[in-house]
N, C-alpha and C positions, 0 to 999 in steps of 0.2 A: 299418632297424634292424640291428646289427650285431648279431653271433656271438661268443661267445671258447668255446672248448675246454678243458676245466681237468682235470687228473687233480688228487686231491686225497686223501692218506690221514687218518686220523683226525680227519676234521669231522663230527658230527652231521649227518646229512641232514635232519632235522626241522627244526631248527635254522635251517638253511642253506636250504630252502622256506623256513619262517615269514620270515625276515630279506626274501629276494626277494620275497614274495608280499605283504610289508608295503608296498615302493615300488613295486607294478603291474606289476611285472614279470613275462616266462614264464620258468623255469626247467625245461628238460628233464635230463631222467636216461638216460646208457643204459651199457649191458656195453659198447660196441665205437662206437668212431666210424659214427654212421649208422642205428643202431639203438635207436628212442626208446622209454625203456621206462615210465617216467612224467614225466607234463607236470602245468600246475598246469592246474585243475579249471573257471577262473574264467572265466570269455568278456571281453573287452576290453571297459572301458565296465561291468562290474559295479562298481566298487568307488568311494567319493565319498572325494576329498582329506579330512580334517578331523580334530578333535583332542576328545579327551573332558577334561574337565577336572574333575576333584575338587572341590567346596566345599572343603574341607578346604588345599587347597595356593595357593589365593586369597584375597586380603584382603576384610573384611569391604563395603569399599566398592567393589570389585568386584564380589562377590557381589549387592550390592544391582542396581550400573549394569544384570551382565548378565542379573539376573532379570528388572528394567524391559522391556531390550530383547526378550528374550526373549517376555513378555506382550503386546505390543502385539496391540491388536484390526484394525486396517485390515488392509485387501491391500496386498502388494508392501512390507513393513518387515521391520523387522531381526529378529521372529517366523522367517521365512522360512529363516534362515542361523545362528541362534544358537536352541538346544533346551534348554529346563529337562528334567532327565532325574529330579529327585528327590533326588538324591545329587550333583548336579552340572551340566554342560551340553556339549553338543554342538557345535559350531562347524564349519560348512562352512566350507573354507577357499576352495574353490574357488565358490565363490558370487561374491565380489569379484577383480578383477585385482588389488588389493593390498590385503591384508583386514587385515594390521597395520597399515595408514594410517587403514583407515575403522572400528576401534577404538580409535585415538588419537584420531579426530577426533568420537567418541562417549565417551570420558572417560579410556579407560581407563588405570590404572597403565603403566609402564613395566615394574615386576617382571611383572605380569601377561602382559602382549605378547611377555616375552622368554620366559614357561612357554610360550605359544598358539606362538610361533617353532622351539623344540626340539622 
């Protein structure tokens, strides 16, 4: 894993965590090269790829596809990786090697795939 050293004036430090700490990343902070004064909080392996997605910003027949998929009763189905949350749904993305494929290849919109992508 590489290093970069960045002096950096007028950036929000909140900001600049939340942004790192969104792609997995550690971000240390210090006064002086070598002296770390905060680190992010998260241990490696806490945090799961995935995407929350609004009812609201999905078509109706999405909506439907991923609530279906979502409900399934068996073990080892798409229950597993895609979450009805109430207000919308959960999606591991890291659950499939290519989870835009194995969403196409279960119905879904193209607009849909390209919100789950961003």
């Amino acid at each position: 894993m590489g290093k970069i050293a960045v002096e950096v004036d007028g950036i929000d430090i909140a900001e600049l965590m939340n942004a790192v700490n969104a792609q997995g990343l550690t971000l240390r902070i210090a006064e002086e090269p070598g002296e770390v004064i905060v680190e992010t909080p998260l241990p490696a392996g806490s945090h799961l790829t995935g995407i929350c997605c609004s009812t609201a910003h999905i078509t109706s027949g999405d909506n439907s596809l991923l609530y279906a998929l979502s409900h399934q009763a068996q073990e080892y189905t798409d229950a597993e990786w895609i979450h009805f949350t109430g207000l919308g749904y959960l999606i591991r993305l890291d659950a499939w090697l290519y989870p835009l494929l194995q969403l196409k290849r279960r119905g879904m919109s193209k607009s849909c795939r390209r919100l789950v992508a961003t």
